[in-house]
N, C-alpha and C positions, 0 to 999 in steps of 0.2 A: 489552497492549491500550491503544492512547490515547482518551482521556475530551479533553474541552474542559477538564475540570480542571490536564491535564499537559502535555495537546500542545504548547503553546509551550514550557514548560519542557522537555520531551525536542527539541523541534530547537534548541534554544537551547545543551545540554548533551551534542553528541553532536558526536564528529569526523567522526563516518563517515556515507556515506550511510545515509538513510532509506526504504525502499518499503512505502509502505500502501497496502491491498487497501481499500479501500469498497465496501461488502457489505451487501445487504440480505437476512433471514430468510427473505419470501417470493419472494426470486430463484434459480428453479431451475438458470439459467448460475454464479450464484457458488456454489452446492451443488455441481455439477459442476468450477468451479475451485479448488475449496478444497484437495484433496489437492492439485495438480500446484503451487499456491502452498506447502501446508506440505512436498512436497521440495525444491521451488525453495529455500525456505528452509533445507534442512539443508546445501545447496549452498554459498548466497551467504554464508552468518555463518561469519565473525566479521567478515569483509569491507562485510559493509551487514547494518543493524540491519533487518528484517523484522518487519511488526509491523500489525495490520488496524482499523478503525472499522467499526463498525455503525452503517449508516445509518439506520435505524429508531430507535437508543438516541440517538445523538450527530448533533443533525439541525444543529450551528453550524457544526464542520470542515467539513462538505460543501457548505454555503452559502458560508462565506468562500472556500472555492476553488472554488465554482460545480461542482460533480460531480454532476449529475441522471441519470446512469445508474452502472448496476450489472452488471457489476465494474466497478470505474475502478483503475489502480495510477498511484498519483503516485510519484516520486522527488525526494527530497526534500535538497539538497547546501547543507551552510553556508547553511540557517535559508530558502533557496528553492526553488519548485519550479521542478526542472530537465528532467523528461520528465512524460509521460502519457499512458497506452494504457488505451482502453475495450474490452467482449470476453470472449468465451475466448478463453483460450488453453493450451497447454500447459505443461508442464515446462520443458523444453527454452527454449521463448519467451519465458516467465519470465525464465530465468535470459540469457540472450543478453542482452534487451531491457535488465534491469538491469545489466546488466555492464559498459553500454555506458558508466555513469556512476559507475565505479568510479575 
């Protein structure tokens, strides 16, 4: 889970790509995406670190990258962001979509 306490420290200290899910509590599309991201996830690791902010707890990450809706997935390659899809989406989309920046 990244906090505004880590996040720079984890893209700072990570070789591999990053994809975080930004997610808010009362958003019933990231309720609905939350499974198809945590297989996505059993998918893409150990290949990209997968890993989500709550927008509701952690409201600096999503300002400093400007993210006002929910889902948003950033990828995140050597300390930039390097894609960004807002949405459901599925499993399958997930993983495709991140893969593209593997």
């Amino acid at each position: 889970k990244l906090s505004s306490r880590n996040f720079d420290l984890i893209l700072a200290h990570t070789d591999i790509p990053i994809a975080v899910m930004f997610w808010k509590i009362d958003c019933p599309t990231c309720k609905t995406m939350e499974t198809a991201y945590q297989q996505a996830a059993s998918h893409l690791e150990p290949w990209v670190r997968v890993t989500r902010v709550n927008m509701n707890q952690e409201r600096a990450i999503p300002g400093l990258y400007k993210v006002d809706d929910a889902p948003t997935l950033l990828v995140f390659k050597n300390e930039q962001e390097v894609g960004r899809v807002s949405g459901l989406l599925t499993t399958n989309e997930i993983m495709r979509w991140v893969s593209q920046y593997v």
